[in-house]
PDB file with one MODEL, atoms N, CA, C and O in Angstrom:
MODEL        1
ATOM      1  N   UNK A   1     106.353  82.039  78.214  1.00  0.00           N
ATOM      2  CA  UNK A   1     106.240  82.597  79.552  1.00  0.00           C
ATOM      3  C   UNK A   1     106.852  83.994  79.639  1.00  0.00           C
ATOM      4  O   UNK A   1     106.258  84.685  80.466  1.00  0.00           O
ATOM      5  N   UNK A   2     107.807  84.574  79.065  1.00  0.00           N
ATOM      6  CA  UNK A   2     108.709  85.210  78.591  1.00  0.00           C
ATOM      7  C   UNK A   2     107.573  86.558  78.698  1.00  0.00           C
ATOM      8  O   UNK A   2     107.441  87.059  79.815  1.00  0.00           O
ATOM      9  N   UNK A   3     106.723  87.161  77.479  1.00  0.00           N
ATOM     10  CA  UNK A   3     105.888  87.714  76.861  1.00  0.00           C
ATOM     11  C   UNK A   3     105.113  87.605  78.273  1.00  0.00           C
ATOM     12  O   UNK A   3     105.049  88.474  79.143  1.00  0.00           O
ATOM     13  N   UNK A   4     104.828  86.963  78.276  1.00  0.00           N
ATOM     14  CA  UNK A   4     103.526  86.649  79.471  1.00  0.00           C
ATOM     15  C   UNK A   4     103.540  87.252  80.461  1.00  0.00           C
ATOM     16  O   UNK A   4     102.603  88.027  80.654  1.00  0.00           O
ATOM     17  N   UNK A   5     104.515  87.142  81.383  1.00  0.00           N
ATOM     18  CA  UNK A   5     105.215  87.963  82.337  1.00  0.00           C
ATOM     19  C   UNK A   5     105.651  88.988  82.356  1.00  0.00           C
ATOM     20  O   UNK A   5     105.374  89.536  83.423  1.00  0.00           O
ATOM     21  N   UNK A   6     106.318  89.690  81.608  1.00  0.00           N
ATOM     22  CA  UNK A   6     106.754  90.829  81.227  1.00  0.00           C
ATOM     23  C   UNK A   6     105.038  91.568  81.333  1.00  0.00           C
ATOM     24  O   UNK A   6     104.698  92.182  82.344  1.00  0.00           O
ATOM     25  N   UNK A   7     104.243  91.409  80.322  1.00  0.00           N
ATOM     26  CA  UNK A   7     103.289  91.800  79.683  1.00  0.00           C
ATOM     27  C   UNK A   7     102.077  91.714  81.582  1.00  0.00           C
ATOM     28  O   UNK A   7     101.267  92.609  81.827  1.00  0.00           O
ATOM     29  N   UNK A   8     102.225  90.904  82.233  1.00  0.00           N
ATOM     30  CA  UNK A   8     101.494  90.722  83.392  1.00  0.00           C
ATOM     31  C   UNK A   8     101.856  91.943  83.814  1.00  0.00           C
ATOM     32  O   UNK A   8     101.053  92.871  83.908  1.00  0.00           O
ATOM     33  N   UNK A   9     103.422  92.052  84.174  1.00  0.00           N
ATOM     34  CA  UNK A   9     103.874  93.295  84.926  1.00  0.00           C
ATOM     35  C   UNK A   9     103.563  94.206  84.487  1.00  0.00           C
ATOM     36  O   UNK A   9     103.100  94.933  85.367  1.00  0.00           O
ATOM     37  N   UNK A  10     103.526  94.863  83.099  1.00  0.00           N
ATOM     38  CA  UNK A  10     103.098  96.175  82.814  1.00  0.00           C
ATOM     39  C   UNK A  10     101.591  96.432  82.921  1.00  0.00           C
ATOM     40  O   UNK A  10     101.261  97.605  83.094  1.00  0.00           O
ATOM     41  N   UNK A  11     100.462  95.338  82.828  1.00  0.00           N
ATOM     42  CA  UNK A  11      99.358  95.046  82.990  1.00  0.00           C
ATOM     43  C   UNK A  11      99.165  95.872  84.787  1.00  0.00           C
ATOM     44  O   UNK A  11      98.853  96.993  85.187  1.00  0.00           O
ATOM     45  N   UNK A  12      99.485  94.803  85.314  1.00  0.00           N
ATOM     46  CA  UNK A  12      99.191  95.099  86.699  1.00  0.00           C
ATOM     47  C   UNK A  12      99.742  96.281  87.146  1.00  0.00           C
ATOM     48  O   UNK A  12      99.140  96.929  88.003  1.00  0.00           O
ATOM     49  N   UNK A  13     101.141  96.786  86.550  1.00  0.00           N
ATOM     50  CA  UNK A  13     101.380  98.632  87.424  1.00  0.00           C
ATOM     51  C   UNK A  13     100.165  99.524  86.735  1.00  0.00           C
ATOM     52  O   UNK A  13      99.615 100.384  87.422  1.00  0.00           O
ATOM     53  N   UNK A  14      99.685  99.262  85.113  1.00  0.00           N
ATOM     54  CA  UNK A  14      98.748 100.183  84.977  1.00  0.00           C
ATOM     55  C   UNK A  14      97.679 100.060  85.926  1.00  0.00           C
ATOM     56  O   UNK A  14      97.242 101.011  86.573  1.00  0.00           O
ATOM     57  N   UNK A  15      97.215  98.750  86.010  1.00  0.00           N
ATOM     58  CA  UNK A  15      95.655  98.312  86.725  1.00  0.00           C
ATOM     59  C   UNK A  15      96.020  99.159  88.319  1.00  0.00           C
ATOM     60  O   UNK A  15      95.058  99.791  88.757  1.00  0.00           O
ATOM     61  N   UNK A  16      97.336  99.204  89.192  1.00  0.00           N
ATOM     62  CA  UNK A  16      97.000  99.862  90.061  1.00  0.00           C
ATOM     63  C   UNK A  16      97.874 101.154  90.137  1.00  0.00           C
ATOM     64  O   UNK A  16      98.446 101.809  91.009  1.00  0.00           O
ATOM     65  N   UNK A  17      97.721 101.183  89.024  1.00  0.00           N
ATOM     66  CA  UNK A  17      98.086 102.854  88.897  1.00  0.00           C
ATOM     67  C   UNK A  17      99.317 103.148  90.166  1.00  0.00           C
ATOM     68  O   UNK A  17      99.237 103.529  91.334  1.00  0.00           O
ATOM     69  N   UNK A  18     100.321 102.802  89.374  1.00  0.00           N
ATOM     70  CA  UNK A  18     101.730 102.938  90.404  1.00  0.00           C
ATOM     71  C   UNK A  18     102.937 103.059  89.070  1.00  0.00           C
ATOM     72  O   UNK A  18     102.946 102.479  87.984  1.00  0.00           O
ATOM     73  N   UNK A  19     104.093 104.242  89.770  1.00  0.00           N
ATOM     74  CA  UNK A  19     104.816 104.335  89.300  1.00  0.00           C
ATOM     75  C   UNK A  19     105.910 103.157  89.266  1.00  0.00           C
ATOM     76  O   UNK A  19     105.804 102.275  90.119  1.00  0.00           O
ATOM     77  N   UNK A  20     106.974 103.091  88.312  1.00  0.00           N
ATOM     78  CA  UNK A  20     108.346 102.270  88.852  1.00  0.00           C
ATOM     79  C   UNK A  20     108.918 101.679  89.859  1.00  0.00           C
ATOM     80  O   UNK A  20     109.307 100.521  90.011  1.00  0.00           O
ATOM     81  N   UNK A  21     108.933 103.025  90.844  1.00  0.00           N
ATOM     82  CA  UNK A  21     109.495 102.913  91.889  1.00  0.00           C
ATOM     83  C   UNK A  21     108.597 102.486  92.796  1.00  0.00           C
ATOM     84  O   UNK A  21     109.006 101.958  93.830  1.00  0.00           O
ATOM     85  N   UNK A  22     107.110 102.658  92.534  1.00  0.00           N
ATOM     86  CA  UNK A  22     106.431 102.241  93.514  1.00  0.00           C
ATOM     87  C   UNK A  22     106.298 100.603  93.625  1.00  0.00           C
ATOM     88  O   UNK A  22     106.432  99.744  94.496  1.00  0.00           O
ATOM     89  N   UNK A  23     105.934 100.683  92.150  1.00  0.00           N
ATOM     90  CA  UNK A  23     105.984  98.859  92.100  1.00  0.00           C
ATOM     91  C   UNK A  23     107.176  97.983  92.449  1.00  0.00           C
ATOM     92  O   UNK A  23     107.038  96.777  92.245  1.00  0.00           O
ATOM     93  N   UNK A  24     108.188  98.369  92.886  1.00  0.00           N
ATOM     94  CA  UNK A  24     109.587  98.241  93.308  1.00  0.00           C
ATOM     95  C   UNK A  24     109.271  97.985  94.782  1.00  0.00           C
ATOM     96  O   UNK A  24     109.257  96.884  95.333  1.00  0.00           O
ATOM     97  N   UNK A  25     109.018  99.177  95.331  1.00  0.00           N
ATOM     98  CA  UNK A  25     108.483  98.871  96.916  1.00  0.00           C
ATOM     99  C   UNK A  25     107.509  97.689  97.159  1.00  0.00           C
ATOM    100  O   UNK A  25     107.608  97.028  98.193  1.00  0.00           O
ATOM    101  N   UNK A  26     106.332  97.347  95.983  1.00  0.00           N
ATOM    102  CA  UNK A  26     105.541  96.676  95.972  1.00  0.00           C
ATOM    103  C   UNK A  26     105.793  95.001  96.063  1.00  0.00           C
ATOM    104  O   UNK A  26     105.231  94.006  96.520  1.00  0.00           O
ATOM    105  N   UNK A  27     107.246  95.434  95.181  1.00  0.00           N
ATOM    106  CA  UNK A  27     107.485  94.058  94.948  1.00  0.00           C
ATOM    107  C   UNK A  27     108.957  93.562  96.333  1.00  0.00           C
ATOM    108  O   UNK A  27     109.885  92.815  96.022  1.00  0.00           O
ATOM    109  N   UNK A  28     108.885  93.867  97.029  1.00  0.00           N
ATOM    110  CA  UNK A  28     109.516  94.097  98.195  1.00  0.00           C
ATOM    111  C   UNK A  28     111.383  94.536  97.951  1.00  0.00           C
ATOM    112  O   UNK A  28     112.314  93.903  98.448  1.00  0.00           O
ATOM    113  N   UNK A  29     111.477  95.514  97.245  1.00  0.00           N
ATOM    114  CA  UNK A  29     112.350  96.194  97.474  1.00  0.00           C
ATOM    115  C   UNK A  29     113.120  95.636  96.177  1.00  0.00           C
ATOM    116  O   UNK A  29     114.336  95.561  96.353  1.00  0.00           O
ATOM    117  N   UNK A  30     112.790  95.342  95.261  1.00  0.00           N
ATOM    118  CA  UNK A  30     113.500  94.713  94.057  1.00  0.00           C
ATOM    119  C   UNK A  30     113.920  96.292  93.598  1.00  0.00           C
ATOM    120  O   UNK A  30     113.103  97.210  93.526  1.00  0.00           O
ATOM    121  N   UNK A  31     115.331  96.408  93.310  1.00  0.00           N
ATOM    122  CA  UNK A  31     116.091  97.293  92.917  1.00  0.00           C
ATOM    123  C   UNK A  31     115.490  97.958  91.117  1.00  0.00           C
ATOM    124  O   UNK A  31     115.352  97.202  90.156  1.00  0.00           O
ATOM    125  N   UNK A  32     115.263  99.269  91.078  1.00  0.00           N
ATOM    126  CA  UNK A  32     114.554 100.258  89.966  1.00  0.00           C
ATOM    127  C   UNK A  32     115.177  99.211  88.545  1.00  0.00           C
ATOM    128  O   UNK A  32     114.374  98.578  87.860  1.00  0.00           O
ATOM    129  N   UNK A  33     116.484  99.176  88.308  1.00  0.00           N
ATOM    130  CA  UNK A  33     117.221  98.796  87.344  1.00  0.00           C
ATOM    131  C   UNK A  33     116.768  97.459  86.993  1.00  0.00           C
ATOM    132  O   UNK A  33     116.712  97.156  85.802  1.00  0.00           O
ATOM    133  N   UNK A  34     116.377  96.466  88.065  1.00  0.00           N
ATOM    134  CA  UNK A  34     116.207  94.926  87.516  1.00  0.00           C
ATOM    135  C   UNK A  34     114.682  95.046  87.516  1.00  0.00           C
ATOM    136  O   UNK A  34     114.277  93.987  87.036  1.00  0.00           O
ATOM    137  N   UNK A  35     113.548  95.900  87.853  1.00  0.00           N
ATOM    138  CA  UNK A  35     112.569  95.713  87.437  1.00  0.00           C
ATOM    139  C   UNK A  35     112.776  96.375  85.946  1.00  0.00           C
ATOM    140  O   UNK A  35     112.589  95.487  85.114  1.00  0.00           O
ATOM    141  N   UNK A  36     112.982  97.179  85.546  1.00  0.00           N
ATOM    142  CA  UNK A  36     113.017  97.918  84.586  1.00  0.00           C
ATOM    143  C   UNK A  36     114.117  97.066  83.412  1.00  0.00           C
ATOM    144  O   UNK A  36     114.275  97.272  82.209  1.00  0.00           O
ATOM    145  N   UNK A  37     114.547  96.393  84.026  1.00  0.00           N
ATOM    146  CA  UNK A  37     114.916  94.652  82.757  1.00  0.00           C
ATOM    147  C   UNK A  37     114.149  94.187  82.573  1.00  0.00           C
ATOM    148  O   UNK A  37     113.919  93.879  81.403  1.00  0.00           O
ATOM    149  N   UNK A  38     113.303  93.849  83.549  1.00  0.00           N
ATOM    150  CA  UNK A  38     112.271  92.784  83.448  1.00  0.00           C
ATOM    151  C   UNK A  38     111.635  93.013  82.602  1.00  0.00           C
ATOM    152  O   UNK A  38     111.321  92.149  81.784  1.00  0.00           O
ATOM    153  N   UNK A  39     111.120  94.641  82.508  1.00  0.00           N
ATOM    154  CA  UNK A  39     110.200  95.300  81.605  1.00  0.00           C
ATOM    155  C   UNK A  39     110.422  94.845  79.954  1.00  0.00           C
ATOM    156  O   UNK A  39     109.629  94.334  79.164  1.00  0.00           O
ATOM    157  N   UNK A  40     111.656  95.204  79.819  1.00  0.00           N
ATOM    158  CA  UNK A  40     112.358  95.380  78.741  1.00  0.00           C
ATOM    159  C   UNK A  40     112.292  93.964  78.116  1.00  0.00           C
ATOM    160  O   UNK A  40     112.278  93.976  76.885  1.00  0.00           O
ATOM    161  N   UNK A  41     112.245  92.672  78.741  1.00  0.00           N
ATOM    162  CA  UNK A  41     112.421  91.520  78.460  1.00  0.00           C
ATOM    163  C   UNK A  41     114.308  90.892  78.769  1.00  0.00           C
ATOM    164  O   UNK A  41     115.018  89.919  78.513  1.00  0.00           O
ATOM    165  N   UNK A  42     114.374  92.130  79.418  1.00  0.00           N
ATOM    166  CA  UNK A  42     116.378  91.416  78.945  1.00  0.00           C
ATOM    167  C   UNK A  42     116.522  90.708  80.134  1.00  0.00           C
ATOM    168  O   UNK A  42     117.249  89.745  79.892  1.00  0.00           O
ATOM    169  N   UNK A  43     116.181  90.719  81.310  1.00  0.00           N
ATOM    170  CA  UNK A  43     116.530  89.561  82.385  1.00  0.00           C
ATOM    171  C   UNK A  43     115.450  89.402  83.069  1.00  0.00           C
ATOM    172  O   UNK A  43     114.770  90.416  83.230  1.00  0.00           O
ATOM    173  N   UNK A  44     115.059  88.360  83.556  1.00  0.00           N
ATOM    174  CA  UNK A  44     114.224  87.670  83.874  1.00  0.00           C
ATOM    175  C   UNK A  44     114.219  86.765  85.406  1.00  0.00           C
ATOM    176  O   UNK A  44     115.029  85.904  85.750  1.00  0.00           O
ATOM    177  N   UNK A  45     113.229  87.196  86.037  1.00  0.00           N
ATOM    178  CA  UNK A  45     114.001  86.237  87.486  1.00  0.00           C
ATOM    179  C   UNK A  45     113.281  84.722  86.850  1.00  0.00           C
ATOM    180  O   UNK A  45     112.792  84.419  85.761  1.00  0.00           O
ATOM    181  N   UNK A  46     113.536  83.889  88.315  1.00  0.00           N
ATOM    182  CA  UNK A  46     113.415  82.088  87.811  1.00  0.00           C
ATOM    183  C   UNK A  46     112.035  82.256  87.887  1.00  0.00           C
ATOM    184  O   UNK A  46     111.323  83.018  88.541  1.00  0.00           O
ATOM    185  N   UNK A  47     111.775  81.221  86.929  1.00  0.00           N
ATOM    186  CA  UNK A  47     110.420  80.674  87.336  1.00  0.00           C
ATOM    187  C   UNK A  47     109.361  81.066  88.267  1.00  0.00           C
ATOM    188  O   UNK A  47     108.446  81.887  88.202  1.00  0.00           O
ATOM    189  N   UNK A  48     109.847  80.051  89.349  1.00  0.00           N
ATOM    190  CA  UNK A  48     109.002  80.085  90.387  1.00  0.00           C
ATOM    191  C   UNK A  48     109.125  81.830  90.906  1.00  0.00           C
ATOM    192  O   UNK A  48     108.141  82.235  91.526  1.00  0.00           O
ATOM    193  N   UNK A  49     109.874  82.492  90.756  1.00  0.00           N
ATOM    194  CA  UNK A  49     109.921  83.352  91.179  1.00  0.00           C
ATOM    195  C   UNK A  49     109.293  84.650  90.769  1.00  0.00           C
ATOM    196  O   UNK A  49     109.002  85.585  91.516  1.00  0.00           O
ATOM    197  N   UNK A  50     109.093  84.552  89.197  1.00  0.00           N
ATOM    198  CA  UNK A  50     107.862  84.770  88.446  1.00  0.00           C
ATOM    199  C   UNK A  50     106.299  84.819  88.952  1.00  0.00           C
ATOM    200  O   UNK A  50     105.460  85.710  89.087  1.00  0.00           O
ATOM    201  N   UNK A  51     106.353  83.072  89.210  1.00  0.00           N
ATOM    202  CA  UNK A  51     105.006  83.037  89.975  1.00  0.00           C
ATOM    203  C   UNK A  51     104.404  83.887  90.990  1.00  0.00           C
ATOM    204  O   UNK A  51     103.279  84.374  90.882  1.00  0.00           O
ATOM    205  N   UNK A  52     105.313  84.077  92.141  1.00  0.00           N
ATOM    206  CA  UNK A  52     105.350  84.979  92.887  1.00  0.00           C
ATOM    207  C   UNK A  52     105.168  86.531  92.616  1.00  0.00           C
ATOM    208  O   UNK A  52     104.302  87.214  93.163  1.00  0.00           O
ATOM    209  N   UNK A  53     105.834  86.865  91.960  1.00  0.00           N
ATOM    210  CA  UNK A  53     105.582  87.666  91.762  1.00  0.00           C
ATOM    211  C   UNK A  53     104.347  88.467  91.365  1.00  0.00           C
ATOM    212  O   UNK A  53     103.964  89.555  91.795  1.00  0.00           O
ATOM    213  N   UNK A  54     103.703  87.497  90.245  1.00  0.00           N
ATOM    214  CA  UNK A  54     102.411  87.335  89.601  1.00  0.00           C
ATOM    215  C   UNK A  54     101.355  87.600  90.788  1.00  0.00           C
ATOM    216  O   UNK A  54     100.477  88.453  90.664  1.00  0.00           O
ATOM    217  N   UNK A  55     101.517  86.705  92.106  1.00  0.00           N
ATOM    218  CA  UNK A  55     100.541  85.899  92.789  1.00  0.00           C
ATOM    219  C   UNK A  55     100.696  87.320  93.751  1.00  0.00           C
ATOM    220  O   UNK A  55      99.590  87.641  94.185  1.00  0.00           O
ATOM    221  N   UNK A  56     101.963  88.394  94.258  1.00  0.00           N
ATOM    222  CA  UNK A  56     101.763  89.390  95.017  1.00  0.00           C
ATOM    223  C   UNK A  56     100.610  90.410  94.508  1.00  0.00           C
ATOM    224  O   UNK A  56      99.708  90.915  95.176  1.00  0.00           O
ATOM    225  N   UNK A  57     100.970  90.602  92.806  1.00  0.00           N
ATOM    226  CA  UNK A  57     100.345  91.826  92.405  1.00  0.00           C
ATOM    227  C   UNK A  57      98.375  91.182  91.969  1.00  0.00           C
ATOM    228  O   UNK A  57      97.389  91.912  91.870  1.00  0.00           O
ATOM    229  N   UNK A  58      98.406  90.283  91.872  1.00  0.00           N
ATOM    230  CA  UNK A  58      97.042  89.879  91.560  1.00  0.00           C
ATOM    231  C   UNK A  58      96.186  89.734  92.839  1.00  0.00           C
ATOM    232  O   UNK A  58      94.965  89.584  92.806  1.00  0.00           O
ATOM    233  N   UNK A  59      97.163  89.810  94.335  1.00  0.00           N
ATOM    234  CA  UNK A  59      96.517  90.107  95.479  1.00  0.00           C
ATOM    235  C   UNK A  59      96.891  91.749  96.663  1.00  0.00           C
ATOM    236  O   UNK A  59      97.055  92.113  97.828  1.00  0.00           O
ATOM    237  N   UNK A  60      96.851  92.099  95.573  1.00  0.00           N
ATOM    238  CA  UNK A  60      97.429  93.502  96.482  1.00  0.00           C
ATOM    239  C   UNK A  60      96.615  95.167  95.951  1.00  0.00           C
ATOM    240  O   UNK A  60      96.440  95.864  94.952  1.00  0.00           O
ATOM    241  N   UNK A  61      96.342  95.127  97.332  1.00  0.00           N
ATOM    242  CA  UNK A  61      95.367  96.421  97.355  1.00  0.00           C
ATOM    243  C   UNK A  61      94.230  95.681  96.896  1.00  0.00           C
ATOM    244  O   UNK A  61      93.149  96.247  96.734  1.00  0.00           O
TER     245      UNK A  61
ENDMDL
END
């Protein structure tokens, strides 16, 4: 899931063509530094919270 997610997120900021910070706003205000973990693979939110995340950017714009 790890790979998966990470790899979704960088997927989906290219697909809508948004910077860092934008996808930050996107993702309702998640702070530059913990998306940019996420990226990296070094921290990870829960699960379900994953999902969510997934389920904002696969319906937005």
């Amino acid at each position: 899931m790890i790979i998966n997610f990470v790899e979704e997120l960088k997927n989906a900021q290219l697909r809508l063509n948004l910077t860092q910070v934008k996808m930050c706003e996107v993702l309702y205000g998640v702070p530059l530094r913990t998306y940019q973990s996420w990226l990296l693979g070094e921290k990870l939110p829960p699960i379900y919270y994953q999902h969510l995340i997934l389920y904002r950017l696969s319906n937005c714009f």
